[in-house]
C-alpha positions in Angstrom: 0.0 0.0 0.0 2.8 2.6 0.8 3.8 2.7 -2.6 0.9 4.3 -3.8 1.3 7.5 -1.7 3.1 10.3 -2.8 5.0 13.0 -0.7 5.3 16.6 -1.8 8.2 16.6 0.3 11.8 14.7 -0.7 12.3 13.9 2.6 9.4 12.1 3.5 8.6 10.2 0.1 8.8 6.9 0.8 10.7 5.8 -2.3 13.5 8.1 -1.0 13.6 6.8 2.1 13.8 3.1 1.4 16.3 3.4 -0.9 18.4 5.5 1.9 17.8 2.9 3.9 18.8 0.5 1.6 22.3 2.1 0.6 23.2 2.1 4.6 22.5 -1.5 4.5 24.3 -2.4 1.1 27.4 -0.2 3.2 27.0 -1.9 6.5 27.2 -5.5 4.5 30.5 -4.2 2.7 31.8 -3.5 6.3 34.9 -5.6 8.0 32.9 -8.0 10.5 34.3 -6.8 13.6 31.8 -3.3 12.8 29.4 -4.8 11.0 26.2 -5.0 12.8 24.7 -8.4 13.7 23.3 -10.2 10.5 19.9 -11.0 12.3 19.6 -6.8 12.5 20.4 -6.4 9.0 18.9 -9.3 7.5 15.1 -8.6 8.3 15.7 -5.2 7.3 16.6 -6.1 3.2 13.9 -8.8 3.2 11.0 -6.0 3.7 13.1 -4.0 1.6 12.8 -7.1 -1.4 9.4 -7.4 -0.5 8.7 -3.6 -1.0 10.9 -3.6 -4.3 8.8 -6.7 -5.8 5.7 -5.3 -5.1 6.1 -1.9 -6.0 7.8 -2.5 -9.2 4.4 -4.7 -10.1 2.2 -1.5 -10.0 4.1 1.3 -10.5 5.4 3.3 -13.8 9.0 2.0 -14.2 11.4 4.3 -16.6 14.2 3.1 -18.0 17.5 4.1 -15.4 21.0 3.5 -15.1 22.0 1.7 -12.7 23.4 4.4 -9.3 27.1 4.7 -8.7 28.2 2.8 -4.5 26.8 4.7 -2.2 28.9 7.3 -0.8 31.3 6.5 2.3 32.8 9.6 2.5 30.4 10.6 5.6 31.5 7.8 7.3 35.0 8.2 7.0 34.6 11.4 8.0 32.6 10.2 11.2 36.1 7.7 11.8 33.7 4.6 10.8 36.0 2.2 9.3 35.0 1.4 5.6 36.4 -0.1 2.5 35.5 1.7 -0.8 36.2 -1.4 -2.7 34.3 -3.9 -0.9 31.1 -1.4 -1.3 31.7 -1.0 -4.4 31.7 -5.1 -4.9 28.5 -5.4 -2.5 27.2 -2.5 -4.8 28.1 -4.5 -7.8 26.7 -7.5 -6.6 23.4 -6.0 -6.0 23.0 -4.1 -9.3 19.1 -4.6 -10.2 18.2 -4.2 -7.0 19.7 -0.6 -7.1 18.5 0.0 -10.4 14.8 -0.8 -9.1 15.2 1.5 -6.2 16.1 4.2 -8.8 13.2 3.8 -10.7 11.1 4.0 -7.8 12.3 7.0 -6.8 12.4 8.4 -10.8 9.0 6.9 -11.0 7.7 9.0 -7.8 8.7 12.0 -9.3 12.4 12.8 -7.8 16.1 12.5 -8.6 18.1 10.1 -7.6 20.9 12.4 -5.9 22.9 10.2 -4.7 19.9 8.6 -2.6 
């Protein structure tokens, strides 16, 4: 149902937000082990994410995108969270349609990707 509803408002469209959501997950699954959070915190999280992606992508308008460059890290470097550029890069790889879908969710709600 949520992906029926649109927001006049970037930061509370829901499109937006799950795929925010969903590049912090892609970079906490690229992280050493030692600071990655537990799996069974993560896990749950990308299954409703799936679930959202497979249903919304049944019923809305889907354009044609490219698939989005890794999320950024540079925030989290910044913060002195240890990350490795090349391993979200390879987890962003990895997860290539799934990326592309949340872009067109987000094109098809009306928005720009920036960097989501």
């Amino acid at each position: 149902m949520l992906h029926y509803f649109h927001s006049g408002t970037r930061g509370l469209a829901a499109p937006v937000a799950v795929a925010h959501l969903d590049d912090a997950l892609t970079t906490m699954t690229a992280m050493a082990p030692e600071h990655r959070p537990e799996a069974s915190a993560v896990d749950p999280l990308r299954s409703a994410v799936e679930r959202y992606l497979a249903t919304a992508a049944g019923t809305a308008w889907m354009p044609d995108v490219e698939v989005p460059a890794p999320p950024s890290t540079a925030g989290l470097r910044e913060a002195g969270v240890p990350v490795d550029d090349d391993a979200v890069r390879k987890v962003a790889e990895r997860e290539r349609e799934r990326r592309a879908c949340l872009r067109r969710l987000v094109v098809s709600d009306g928005w720009a990707w920036h960097g989501c």
